[in-house]
N, C-alpha and C positions, 0 to 999 in steps of 0.2 A: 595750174601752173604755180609753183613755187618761186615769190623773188626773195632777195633779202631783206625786203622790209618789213614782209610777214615773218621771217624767223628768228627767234628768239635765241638770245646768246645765254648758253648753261655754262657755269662753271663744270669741271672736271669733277668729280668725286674724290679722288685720289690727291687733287691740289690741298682739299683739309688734313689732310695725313704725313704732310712735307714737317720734317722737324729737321735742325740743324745736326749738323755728325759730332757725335761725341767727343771731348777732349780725344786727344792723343796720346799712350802713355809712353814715355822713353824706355825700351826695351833694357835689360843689363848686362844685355851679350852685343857684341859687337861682332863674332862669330862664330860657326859652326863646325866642327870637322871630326870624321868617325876615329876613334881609335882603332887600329888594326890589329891587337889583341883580343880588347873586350869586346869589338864590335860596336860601341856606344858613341851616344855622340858627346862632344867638348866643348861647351860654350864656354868661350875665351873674352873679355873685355877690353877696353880698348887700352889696358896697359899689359894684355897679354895671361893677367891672372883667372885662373880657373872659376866658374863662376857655380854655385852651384845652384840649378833651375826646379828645384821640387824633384820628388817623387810623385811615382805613379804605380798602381797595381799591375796584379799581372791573376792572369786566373786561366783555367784548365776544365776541362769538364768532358764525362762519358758517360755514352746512351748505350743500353744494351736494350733488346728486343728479344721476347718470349714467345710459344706457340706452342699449344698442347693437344696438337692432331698428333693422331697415332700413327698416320699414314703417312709423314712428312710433307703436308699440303697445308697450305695458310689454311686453318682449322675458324669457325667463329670465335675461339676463345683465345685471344691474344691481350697480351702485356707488353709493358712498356715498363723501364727504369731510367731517372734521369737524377746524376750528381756535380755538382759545380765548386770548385774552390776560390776562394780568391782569395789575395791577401797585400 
């Protein structure tokens, strides 16, 4: 039989690993809202002015697939092509 005075108090493992939450940084939009033309969105500030938040890429890419059975059946001798853009 187990009391409490035989067992022994362990700290958590996970209590060494506690660190304080990073500053906070003040964002430069104050908000958000899609244009209905571009489709994009509008970070606005809080005097209303357009704010502008970075660039970001965009990229594309296509897989084509080869097979050189004669009889139209996945053959053992197959290929692959793969190309990517970004920019």
């Amino acid at each position: 039989m187990t009391t409490s005075a035989t067992l022994t108090a362990v700290r958590p493992w996970g209590v060494g690993r506690l660190a304080p939450y990073p500053s906070t940084v003040a964002l430069p939009h104050v908000s958000v809202h899609v244009d209905p033309e571009t489709q994009l969105g509008v970070f606005r500030d809080c005097d209303g002015h357009v704010v502008e938040m970075g660039k970001h890429g965009t990229s594309s890419g296509t897989e084509t697939s080869t097979s050189t059975s004669s009889d139209g059946s996945n053959g053992n001798d197959q290929g692959s092509d793969q190309d990517s853009n970004t920019d």
